[in-house]
Backbone as a chain_set.jsonl record, in Angstrom:
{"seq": "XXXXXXXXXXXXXXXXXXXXXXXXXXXXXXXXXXXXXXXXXXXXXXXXXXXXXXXXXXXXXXXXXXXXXXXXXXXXXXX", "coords": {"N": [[0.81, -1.193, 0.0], [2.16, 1.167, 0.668], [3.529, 1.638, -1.214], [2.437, 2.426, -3.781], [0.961, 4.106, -2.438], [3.227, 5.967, -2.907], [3.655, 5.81, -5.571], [0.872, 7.201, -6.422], [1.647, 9.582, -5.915], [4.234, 10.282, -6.867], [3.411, 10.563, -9.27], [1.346, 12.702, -9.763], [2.497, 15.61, -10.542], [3.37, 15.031, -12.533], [1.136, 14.228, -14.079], [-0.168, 16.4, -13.623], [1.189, 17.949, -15.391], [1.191, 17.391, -17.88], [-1.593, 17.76, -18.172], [-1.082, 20.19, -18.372], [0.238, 20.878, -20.833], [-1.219, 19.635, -22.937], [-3.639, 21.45, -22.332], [-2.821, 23.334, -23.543], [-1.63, 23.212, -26.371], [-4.372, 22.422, -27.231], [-5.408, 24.725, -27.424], [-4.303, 26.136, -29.278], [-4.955, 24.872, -31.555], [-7.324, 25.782, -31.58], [-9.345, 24.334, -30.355], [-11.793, 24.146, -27.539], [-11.732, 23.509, -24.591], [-14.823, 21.81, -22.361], [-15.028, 23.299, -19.351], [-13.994, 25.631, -19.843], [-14.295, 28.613, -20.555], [-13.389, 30.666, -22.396], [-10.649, 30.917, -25.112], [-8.237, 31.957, -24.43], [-8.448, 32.06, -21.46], [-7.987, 29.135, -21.048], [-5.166, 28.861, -22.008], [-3.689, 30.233, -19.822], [-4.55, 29.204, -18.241], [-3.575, 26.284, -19.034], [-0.686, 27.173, -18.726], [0.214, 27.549, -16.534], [-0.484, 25.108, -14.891], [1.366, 23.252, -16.679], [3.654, 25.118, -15.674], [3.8, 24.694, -12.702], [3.491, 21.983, -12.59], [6.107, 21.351, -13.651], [7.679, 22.487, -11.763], [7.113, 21.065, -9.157], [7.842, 18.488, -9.75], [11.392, 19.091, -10.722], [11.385, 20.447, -7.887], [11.431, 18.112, -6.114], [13.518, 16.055, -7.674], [15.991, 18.167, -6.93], [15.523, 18.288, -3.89], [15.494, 15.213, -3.69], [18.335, 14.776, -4.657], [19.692, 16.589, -3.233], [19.656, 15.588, -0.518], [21.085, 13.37, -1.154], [23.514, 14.534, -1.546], [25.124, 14.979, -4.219], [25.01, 17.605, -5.495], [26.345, 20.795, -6.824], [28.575, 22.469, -5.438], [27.59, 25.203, -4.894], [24.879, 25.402, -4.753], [25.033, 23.615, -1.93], [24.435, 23.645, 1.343], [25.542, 26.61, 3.051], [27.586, 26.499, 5.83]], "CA": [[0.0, 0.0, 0.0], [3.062, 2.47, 0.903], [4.325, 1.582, -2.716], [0.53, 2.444, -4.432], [0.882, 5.966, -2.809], [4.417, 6.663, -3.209], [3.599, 5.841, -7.052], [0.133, 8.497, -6.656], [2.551, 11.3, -5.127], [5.059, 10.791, -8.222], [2.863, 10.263, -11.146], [0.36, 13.873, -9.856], [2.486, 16.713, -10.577], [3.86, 14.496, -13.702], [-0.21, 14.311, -14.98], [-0.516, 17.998, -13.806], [2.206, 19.187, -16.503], [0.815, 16.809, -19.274], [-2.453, 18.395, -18.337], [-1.123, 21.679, -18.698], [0.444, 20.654, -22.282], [-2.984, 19.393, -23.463], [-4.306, 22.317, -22.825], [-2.009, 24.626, -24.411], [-2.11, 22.454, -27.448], [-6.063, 22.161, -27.543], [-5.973, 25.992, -27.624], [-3.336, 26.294, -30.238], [-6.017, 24.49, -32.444], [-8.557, 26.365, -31.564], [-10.623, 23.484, -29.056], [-12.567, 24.87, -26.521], [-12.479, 22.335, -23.166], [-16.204, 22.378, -21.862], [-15.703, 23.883, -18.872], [-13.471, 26.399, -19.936], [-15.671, 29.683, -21.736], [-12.495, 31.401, -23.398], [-8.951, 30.403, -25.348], [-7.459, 32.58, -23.607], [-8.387, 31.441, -20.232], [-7.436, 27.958, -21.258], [-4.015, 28.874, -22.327], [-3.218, 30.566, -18.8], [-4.688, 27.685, -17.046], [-2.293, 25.001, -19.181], [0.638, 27.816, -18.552], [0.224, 27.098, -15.043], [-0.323, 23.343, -14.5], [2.964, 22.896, -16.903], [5.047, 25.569, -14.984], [3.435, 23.935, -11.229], [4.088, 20.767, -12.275], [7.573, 21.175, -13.663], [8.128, 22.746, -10.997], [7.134, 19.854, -8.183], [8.795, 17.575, -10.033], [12.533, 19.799, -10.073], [12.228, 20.214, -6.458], [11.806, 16.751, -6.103], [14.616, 15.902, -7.596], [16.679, 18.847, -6.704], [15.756, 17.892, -3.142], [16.465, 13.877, -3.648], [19.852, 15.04, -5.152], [20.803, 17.382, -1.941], [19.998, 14.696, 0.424], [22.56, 11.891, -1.29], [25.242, 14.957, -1.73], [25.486, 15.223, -5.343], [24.652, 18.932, -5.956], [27.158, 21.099, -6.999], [29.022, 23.382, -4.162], [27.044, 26.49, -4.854], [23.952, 24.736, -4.007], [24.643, 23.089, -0.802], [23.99, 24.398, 2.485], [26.699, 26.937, 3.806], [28.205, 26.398, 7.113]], "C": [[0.856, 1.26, 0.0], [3.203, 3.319, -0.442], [3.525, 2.539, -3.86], [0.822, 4.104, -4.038], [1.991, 6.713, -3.016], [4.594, 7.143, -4.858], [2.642, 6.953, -7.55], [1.012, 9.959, -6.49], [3.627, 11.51, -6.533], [4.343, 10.818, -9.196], [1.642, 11.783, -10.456], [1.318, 15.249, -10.586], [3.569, 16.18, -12.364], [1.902, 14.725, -14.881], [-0.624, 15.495, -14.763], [0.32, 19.011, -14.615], [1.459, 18.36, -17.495], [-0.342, 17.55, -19.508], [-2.245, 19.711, -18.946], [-0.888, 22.183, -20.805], [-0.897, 20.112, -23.51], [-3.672, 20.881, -23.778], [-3.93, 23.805, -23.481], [-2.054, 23.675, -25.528], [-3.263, 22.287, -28.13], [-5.991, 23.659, -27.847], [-5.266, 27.047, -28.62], [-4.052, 26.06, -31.565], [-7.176, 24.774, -32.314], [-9.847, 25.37, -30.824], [-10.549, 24.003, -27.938], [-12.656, 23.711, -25.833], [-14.238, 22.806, -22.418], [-16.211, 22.843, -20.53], [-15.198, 25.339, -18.499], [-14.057, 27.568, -20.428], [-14.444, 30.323, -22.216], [-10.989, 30.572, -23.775], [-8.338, 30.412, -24.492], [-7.211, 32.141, -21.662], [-7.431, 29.967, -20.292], [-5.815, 27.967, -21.209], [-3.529, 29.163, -20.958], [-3.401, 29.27, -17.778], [-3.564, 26.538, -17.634], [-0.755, 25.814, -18.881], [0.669, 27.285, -17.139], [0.021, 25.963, -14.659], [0.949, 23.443, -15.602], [3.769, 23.646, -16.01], [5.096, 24.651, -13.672], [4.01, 22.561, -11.526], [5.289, 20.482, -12.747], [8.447, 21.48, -12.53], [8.675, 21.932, -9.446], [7.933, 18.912, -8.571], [10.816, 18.143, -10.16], [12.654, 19.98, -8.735], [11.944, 19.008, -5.88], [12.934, 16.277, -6.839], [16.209, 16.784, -7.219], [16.959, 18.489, -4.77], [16.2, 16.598, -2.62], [18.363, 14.028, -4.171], [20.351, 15.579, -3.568], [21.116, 16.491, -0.347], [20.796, 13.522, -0.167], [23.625, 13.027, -1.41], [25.443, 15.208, -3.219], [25.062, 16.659, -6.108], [26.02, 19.53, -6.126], [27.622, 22.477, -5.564], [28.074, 24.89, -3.962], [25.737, 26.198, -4.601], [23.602, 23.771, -2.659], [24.576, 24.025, 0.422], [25.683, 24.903, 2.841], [26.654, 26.971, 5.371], [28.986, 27.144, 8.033]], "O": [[0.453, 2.291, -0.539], [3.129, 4.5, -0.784], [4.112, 3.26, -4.667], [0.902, 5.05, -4.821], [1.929, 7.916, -3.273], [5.184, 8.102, -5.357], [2.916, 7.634, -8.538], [0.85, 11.084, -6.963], [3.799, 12.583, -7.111], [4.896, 11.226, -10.217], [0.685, 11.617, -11.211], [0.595, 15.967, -11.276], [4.251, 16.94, -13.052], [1.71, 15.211, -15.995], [-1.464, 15.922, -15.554], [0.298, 20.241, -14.633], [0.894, 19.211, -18.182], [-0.505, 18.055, -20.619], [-2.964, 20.254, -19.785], [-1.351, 23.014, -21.587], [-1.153, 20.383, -24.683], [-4.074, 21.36, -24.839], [-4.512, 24.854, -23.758], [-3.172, 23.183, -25.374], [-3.327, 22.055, -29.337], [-6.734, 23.888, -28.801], [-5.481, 28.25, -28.771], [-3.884, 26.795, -32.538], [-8.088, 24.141, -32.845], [-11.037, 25.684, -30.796], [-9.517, 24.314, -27.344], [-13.456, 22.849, -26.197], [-14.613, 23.931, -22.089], [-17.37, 22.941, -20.126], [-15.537, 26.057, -17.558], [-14.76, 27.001, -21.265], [-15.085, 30.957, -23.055], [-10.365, 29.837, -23.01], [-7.876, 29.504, -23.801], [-6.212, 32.007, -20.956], [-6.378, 29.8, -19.676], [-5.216, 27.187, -20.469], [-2.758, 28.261, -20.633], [-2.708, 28.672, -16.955], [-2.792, 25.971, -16.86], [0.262, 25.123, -18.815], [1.466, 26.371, -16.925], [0.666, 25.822, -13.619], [1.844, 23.963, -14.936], [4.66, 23.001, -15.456], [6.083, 23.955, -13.435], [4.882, 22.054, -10.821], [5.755, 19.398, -12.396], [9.555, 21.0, -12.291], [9.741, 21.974, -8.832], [8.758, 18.456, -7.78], [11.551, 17.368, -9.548], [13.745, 19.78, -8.202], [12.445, 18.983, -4.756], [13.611, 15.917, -5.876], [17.305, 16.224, -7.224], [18.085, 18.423, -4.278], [16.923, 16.46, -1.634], [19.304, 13.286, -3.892], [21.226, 15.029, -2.898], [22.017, 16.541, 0.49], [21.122, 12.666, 0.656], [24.774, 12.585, -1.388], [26.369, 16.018, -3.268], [24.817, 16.653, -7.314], [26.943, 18.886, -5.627], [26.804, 23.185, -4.976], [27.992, 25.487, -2.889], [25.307, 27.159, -3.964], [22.507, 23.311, -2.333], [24.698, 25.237, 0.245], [26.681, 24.187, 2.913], [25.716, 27.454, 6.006], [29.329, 26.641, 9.102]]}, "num_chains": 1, "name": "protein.A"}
């Protein structure tokens, strides 16, 4: 069961950037999502689920990197 949600916690902010790419794509071609009422809206909403979820996913690995040590000196904690 741990495994099941460790796999929900990595695969959300991975299906909240695809989302975001969908819908910048759908609005590139001119499809209207139904519960969207403008392009324009659409486009800001997929700008933001891709940046959010590129984002969760970089500090997830930026933070699995700093806890094994492999960051570069200008990124670790000064002392």
């Amino acid at each position: 069961m741990q495994r099941f949600m460790a796999l929900i916690l990595v695969l959300t902010p991975v299906i909240l950037a695809v989302t975001g790419i969908k819908l910048i794509r759908d609005m590139s071609f001119g499809i209207l999502q139904p519960p969207i009422p403008e392009l324009w809206i659409q486009f800001v909403l997929g700008v933001i689920c891709l940046i959010g979820g590129m984002y969760l996913i970089g500090g997830f690995i930026f933070h699995r990197d700093k806890k094994r040590n492999k960051l570069q000196k200008r990124f670790s904690e000064k002392k």
